[in-house]
C-alpha angles and dihedrals in degrees: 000000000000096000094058096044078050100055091046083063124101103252085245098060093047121104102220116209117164114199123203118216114230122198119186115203122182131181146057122320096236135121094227125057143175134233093244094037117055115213128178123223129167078267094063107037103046107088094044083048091048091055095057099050089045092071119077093255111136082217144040114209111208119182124190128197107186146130086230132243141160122036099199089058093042090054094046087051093047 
C-alpha cells in the first residue's frame, strides 16, 4: 500500500530509500549433503535466491562463506 501511495507522489516529495536484498550462504558447494554437514547446491538455494530478486531492489547482495567445492554446482548457482 505504501508503494502505491508512494508512486502518486511528486518525485520531490518522495523519501527515497533504496534497500539492498542479502542473502548468507554457508556450506560446502556440493550436490549432496548430510544431515550433520550443510552443503549448498543450486536445489537448496533457489528459492531463497528466487525471493531476492523478486523485490525492487536494482541489486542483489550474496555473500558465501565456504571451503569450496564443486564447480558444476558453483556455476549453476552463479
Amino acid at each position: 500500500m505504501k508503494r502505491l501511495f508512494n508512486r502518486l507522489l511528486p518525485k520531490s516529495w518522495r523519501s527515497t530509500v533504496v534497500t539492498i536484498p542479502v542473502i548468507r550462504l554457508q556450506g560446502a558447494i556440493m550436490a549432496g549433503g548430510g544431515q550433520f554437514r550443510p552443503s549448498l547446491s543450486l536445489a537448496s538455494t533457489a528459492g531463497v535466491i528466487e525471493k531476492a530478486f523478486g523485490f525492487d531492489a536494482p541489486a542483489v547482495a550474496i555473500s558465501i562463506n565456504s571451503p569450496g567445492g564443486s564447480p558444476v554446482q558453483s556455476r549453476l548457482i552463479f
